[in-house]
N, C-alpha and C positions, 0 to 999 in steps of 0.2 A: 519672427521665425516660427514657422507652426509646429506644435509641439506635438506627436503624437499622442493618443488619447486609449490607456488599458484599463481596461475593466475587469477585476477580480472576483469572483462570486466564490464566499466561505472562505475559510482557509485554519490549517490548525497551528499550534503554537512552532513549531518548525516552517512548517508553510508562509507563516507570516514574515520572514524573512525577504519573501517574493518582493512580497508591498515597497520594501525600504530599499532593494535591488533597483527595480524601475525607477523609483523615485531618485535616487542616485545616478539612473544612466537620464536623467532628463525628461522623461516620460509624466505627464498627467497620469495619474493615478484614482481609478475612483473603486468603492465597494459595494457590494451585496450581500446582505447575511439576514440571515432572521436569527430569532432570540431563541426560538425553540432547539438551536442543537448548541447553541453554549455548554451545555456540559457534554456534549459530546466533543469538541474541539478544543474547549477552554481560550478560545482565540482572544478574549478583553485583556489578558493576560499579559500579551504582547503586544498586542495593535494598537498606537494611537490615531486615533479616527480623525481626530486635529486637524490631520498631516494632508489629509487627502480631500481630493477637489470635491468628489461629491460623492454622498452616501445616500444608498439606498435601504430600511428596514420593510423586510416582502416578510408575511406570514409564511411560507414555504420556499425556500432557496434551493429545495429540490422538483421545485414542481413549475413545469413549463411554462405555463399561464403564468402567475406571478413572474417567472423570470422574465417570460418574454416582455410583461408591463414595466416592471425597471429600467431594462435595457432601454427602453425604448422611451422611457422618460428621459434616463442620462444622456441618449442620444442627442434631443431636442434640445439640449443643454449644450452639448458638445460631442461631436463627429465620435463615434465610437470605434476605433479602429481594428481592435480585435479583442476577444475574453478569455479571461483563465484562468485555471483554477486547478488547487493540488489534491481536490475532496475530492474520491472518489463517484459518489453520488449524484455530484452535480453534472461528472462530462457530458451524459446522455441528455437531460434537458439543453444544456447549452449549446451542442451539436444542432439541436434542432431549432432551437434561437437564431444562429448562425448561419443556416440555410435560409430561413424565413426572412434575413434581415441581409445576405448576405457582406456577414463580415466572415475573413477566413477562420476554419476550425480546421482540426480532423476531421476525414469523411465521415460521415453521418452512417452511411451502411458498416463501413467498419468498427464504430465504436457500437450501432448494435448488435454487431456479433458479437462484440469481446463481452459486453453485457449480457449475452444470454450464453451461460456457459454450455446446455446442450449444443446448442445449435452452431458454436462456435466450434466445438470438438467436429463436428460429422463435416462439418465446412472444408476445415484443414485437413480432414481424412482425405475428403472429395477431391483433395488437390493433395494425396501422396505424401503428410506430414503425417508421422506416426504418432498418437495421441492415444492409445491403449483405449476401450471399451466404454460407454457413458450408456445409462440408461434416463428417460426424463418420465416422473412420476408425478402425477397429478390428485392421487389418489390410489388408497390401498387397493383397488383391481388392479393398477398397472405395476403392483408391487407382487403380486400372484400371477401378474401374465408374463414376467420377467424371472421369477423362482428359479428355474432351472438354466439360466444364463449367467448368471452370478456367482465372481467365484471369489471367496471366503478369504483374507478379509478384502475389503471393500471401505470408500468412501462414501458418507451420506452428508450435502448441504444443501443450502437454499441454491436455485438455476440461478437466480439473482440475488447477489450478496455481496459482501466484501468485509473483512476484518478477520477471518475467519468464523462468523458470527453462526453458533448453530450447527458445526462441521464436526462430522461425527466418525471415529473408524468404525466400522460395524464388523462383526466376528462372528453373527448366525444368522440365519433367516427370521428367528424367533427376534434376534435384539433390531433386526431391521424396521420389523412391523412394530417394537416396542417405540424406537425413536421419533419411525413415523408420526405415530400417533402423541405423543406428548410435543412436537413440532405443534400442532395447532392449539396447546395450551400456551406457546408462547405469544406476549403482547406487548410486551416494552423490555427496551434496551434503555436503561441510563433514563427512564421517561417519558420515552421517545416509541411511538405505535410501532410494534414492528413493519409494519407492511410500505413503513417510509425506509427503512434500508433493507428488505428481504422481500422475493416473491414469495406468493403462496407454492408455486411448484417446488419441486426439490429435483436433486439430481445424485443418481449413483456412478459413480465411479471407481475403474479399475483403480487396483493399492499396485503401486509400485514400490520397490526397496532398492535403497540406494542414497547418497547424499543430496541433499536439495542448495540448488542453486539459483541464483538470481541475473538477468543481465538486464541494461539497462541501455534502451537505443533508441535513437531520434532517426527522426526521417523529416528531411528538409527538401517540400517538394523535388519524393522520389528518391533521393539522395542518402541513404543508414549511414547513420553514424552510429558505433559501436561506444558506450562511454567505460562500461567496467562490466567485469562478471564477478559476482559475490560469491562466497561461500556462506551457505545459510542456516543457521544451528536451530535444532528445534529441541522440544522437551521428551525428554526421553520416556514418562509418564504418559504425556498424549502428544503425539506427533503432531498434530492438527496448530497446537502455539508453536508461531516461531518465535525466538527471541533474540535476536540477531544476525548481524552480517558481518564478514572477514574480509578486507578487502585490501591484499590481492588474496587471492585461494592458494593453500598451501598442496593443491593437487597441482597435475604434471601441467603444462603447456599445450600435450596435446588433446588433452579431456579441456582445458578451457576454450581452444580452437572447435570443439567439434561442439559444445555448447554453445557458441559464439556464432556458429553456420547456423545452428539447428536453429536459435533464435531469429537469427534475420531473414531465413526462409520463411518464418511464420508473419513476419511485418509483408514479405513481399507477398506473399498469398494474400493477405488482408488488403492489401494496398490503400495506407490511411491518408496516402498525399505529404500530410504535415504530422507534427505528432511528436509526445515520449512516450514511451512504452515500457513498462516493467513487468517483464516475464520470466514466472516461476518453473524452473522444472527439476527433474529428480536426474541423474545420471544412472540408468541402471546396466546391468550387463550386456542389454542387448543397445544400450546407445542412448540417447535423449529422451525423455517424453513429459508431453505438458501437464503441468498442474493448474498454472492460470496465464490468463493474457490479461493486462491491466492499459487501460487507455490512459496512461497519467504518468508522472514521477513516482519511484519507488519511496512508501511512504515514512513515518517515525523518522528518526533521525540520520535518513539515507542522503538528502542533501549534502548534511554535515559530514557524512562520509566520504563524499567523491570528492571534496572541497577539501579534505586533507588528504586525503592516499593520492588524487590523481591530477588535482592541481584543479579541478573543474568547478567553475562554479554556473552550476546546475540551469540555476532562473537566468542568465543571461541566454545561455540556448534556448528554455521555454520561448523567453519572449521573441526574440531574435526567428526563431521558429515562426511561430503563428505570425509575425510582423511580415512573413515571408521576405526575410529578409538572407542572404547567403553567409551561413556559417563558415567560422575557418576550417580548413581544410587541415586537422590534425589530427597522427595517431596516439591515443591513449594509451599509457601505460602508468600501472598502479608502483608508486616507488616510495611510499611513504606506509608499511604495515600498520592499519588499524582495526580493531574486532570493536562492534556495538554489541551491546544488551538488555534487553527489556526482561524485567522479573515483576511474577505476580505470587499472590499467593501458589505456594502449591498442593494448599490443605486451610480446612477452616480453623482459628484461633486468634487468638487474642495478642497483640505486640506490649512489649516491655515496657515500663513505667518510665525508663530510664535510658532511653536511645540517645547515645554519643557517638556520631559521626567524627570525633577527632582523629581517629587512626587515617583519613582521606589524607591528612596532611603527607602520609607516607608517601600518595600515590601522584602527589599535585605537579611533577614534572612528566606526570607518563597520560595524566587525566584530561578529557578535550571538554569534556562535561559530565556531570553529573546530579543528579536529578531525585526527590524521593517524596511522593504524596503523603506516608504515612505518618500521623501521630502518636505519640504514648496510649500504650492503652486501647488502641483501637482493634475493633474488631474486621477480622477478614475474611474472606470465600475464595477457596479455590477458582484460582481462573479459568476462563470459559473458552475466551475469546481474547483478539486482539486489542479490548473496549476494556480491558480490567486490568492492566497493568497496576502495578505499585511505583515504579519507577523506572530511570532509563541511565546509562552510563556508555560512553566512548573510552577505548584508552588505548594507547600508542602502543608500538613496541617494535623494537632493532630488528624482528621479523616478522609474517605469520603468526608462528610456530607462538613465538613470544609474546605477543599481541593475543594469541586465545587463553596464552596459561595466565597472564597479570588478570585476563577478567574472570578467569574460574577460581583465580585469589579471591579478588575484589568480592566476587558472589558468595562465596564460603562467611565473608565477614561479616557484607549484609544479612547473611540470614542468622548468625549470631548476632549480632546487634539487633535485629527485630525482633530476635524470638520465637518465629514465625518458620514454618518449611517455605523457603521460598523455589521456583522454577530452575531447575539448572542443566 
């Protein structure tokens, strides 16, 4: 019987789930990773590589050339039926693999619009989706030909980025042209050149106010499927870290429906064919508007999420998707409340000699996971980005409502047990 043939390129320690998903519905399973973004994934952590039929190590698993020589070695090997992958970085080369080799992807034109967030906003405009103001700067002239268009506060990040890496609220024209210019002192993330996860362009963006939300929807040649809409918590320090999801949202039914339209008008304007999608937006008074369009599954521990509130388990649609195969025809509803949380530092200092996690035992009938890098003693930096967490926790609750208050418990302990100001 011939056994379909998936190929994974990257994957992070949640992600890695994908792998043993396939492997379990029957699937040949083979990988692609290079060694250069292990600490950015932490993926050896979870993968046994064992398992799977065949491995490829590329010096660059975000770069097209190298990918397209894997694939196309694995092929030779065996029929490659379709690729995928939950790494942000990777879609855009693999898009273009998958054209050139034609195995099915997402369109290729639509995942480079969601990659280039100028270009992506004035797209959606072009077609009547209301996406508030974006300016694209290449350089401080276009930061002085833009002066008098800009209005206070404002968003500053990379046009191409993800993690929030570098994403700035700006508050004057002076702090604009300051950020700008300490942007090209930066050169590594985690090790890593910057210019492997960030363009050199930058982008400013209207500040909207309002709650931030998340929805997460597949398109199965043509076909939206809606799976949840999140409630999205950020730091109240700097907006820019998120640090969790609520899911179901303890707002009305009908602010989830009108963020639930607004999102799948944005998939059909794009028209990706096939695809997940995770897109970010704010609620504010005057109705939806976008903060990001993501070509992938929502990332961190959002699998884990939909896998308990909604019954969904996530990488079968992936696969099932690209395999172009027909989904079942179900409506989602979130009937199980759970809140996730990612904490990083939220100030520089030093952790306690003496860190006892025993109190978790309180929370181990409410807790889905729980997670925490830090050592005795260690020292810490205010977090940046989505790339500097300290740790991660899931945790249940008989509602919403309930489900946010166990984890602003949980947070309150953690940061007495480290020592440390943690994000809250």
């Amino acid at each position: 019987m011939y056994k379909k043939h998936l190929v994974f390129v990257e994957t992070n320690q949640n992600g890695s789930l994908a792998l043993s998903v396939a492997e379990k519905m029957g699937y040949m399973v083979s990988f692609i990773y290079s060694p250069l973004y292990e600490n950015l994934f932490l993926r050896s952590k979870t993968i046994d590589l064992n398992k799977l039929s065949f491995i490829e190590t590329v010096d660059d698993s975000f770069d097209y050339v190298c990918l397209k020589k894997a694939i196309i070695k694995i092929n030779s090997k065996k029929k490659v039926d379709c690729i995928l992958s939950v790494v942000d970085q990777t879609i855009l080369p693999i898009a273009n693999v998958a054209r050139d080799l034609n195995i099915p992807f997402t369109r290729l034109e639509a995942i480079e619009l969601t990659k280039n967030k100028y270009k992506c906003r004035q797209f959606l405009k072009n077609h009547t989706v209301e996406v508030g103001n974006s300016f694209l700067i290449r350089n401080e002239e276009d930061i002085k030909h833009i002066k008098d268009n800009i209005a206070y506060p404002c968003i500053m990040k990379p046009n191409e980025g993800a993690g929030s890496y570098y994403s700035h609220i700006i508050d004057s024209y002076d702090e604009l042209l300051t950020v700008y210019s300490n942007y090209s002192k930066e050169f590594y993330l985690k090790g890593i050149p910057k210019n492997k996860i960030a363009s050199d362009e930058l982008v400013v963006e209207e500040y909207f106010e309002g709650p931030l939300f998340s929805a997460e929807i597949g398109i199965n040649e043509g076909t939206i499927i809606v799976f949840a809409v999140g409630e999205r918590k950020r730091w109240a320090k700097n907006e820019v870290i998120e640090l969790g999801t609520t899911i179901p949202s303890v707002y009305s039914q009908k602010d989830l429906t009108l963020l639930e339209e607004y999102a799948k008008k944005i998939v059909r304007v794009l028209n990706p064919i096939r695809g997940i999608f995770h897109i970010e937006m704010i609620l504010t008074k005057d109705g939806p508007r976008l903060i990001e369009v993501n070509p992938r599954l929502m990332g961190g521990n959002g699998p884990l999420l939909l896998s308990y509130a909604c019954d969904i388990n996530i990488f079968k649609y992936l696969i099932h998707i690209h395999l172009q195969k027909k989904c079942p025809k179900k409506e989602f509803r979130s009937h199980n409340p759970i809140t996730s949380r990612l904490f990083g530092a939220g100030g520089p200092g030093i952790t306690k000699n003496d860190i006892d996690w025993s109190w978790l035992d309180h929370y181990k009938n409410r807790l889905v996971s729980f997670t925490c890098s830090v050592k005795p003693n260690q020292e810490v930096k205010e977090v940046t980005s989505n790339y500097g967490y300290l740790g991660s926790f899931q945790v249940k609750g008989t509602t919403a409502q309930n489900s946010i208050a166990l984890a602003d418990e949980i947070l309150q302990k953690v940061e007495l047990t480290l020592g440390v100001e943690i994000t809250k």
